[in-house]
N, C-alpha and C positions, 0 to 999 in steps of 0.2 A: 722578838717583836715588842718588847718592851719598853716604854717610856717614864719617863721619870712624873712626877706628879706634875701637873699643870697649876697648880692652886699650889702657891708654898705658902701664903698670906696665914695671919692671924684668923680662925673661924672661917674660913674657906673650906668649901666639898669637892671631892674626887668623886668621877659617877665610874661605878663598879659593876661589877655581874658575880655572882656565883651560880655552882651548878652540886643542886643535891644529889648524888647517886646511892642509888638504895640495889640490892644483888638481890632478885630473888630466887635465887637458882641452890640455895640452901637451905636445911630445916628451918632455920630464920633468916628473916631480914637482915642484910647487914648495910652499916653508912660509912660511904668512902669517905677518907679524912686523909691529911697528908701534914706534918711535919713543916710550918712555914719559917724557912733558914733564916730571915729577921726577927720573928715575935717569937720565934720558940714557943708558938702553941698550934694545938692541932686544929688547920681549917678545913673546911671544904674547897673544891678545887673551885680558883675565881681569879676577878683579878679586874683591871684599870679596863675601861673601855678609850679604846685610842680616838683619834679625834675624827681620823677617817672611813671610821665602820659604825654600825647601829647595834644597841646591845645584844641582839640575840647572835648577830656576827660575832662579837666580842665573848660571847659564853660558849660559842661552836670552837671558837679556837683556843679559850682556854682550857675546853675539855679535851681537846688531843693534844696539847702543850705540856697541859699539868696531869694528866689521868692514861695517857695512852689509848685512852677510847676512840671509836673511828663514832662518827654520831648516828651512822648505821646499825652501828647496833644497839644503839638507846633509844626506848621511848619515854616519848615525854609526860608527863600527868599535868592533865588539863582537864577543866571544870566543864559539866556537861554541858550549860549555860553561857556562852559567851557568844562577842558579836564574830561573824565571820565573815562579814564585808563590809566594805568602808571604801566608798567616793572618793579617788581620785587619793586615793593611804595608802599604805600597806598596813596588815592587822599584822602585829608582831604576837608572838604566842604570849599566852596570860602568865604570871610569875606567881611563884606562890607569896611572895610580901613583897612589896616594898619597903625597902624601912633606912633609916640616917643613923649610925651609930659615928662614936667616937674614935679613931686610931689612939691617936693623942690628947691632951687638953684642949688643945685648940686646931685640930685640923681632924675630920670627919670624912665618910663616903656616906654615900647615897647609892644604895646599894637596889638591884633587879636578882631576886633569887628565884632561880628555877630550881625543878622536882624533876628528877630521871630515873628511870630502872633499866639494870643490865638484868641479862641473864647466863653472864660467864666473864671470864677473866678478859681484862683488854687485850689487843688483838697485837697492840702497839707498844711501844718503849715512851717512855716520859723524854719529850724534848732534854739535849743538852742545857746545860743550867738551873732546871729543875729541881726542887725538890726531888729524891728516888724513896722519898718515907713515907709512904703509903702504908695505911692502915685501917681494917676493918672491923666494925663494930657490931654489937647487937642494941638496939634499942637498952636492953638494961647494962650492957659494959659503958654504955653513952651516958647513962643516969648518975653512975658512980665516980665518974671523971671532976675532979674540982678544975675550979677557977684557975687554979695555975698551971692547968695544962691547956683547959677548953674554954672559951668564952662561953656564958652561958647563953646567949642569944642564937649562937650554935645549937648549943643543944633543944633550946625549945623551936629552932625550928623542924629538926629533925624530929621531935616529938611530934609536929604537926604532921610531918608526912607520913611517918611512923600512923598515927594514930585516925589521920582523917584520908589524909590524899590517895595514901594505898589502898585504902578500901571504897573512897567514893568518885574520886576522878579518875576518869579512861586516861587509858594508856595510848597513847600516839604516836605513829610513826613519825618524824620529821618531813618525810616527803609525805604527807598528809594532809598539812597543815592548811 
């Protein structure tokens, strides 16, 4: 289901999704990362929001595309505080940033990051064309990672969830929402 970028222009943004998943089903924490076959560095699983779905559509099917995960068995981490209804909207779940970085010099995403916890191996196989480089972390095997493997905006976000979200925002079902 992949599309190519819509914005090929000079200073043009791609709107994106990622989905943090953290395991806690081990002595520690660990953060999925995967192997991306263009930038050769390790991200989290994510990816282009196509034109005919809304972001969190867009992170539900990159997380069984790129991770194997079915989103039954994820929950999501969500801040105790938030609205939960809205006239004539839909409330889409809260992300842990929003933020705009760079790909290249002059072409950016606009990126919707969510926060997820498993509690066991995916259920599932990583879509054909995939990434299969999956890889688990500890908070400090994340710390020690340079730049030219990991972006570091990677890593301080997983320091966030690592540090604040796993311990202050509930966990959620999807069908909860």
């Amino acid at each position: 289901m992949s599309m190519p970028h819509i914005h090929t222009e000079s200073g043009q943004h791609d709107h994106t999704v990622t989905a943090y998943i953290v395991r806690l089903d081990r002595e520690q924490p660990l953060a999925l990362l995967h192997m991306h076959k263009k930038l050769k560095k390790l991200l989290p699983v994510g990816g282009h929001i196509e034109l005919d779905e809304t972001p969190w559509e867009a992170v539900l099917h990159e997380i069984k595309e790129e991770s194997g995960y079915d989103i039954s068995s994820l929950e999501l981490l969500q801040p105790s505080e938030r609205m939960r209804f809205l006239s004539d909207a839909v409330i889409h779940p809260y992300p842990l940033v929003l933020n705009t970085h760079n790909i290249t010099e002059d072409h950016f995403h606009s990126d919707i990051a969510y926060g997820f916890t498993a509690t066991a191996e995916p259920s599932k196989s990583v879509s054909a064309g995939e990434s299969l480089d999956l890889r688990w972390y500890t908070q400090s095997e994340l710390s020690v990672l340079g730049e030219d493997i990991i972006f570091g905006n990677t890593k301080e976000i997983y320091d966030f969830v690592f540090n604040i979200a796993l311990e202050k925002w509930p966990k959620t079902k999807t069908n909860n929402l």
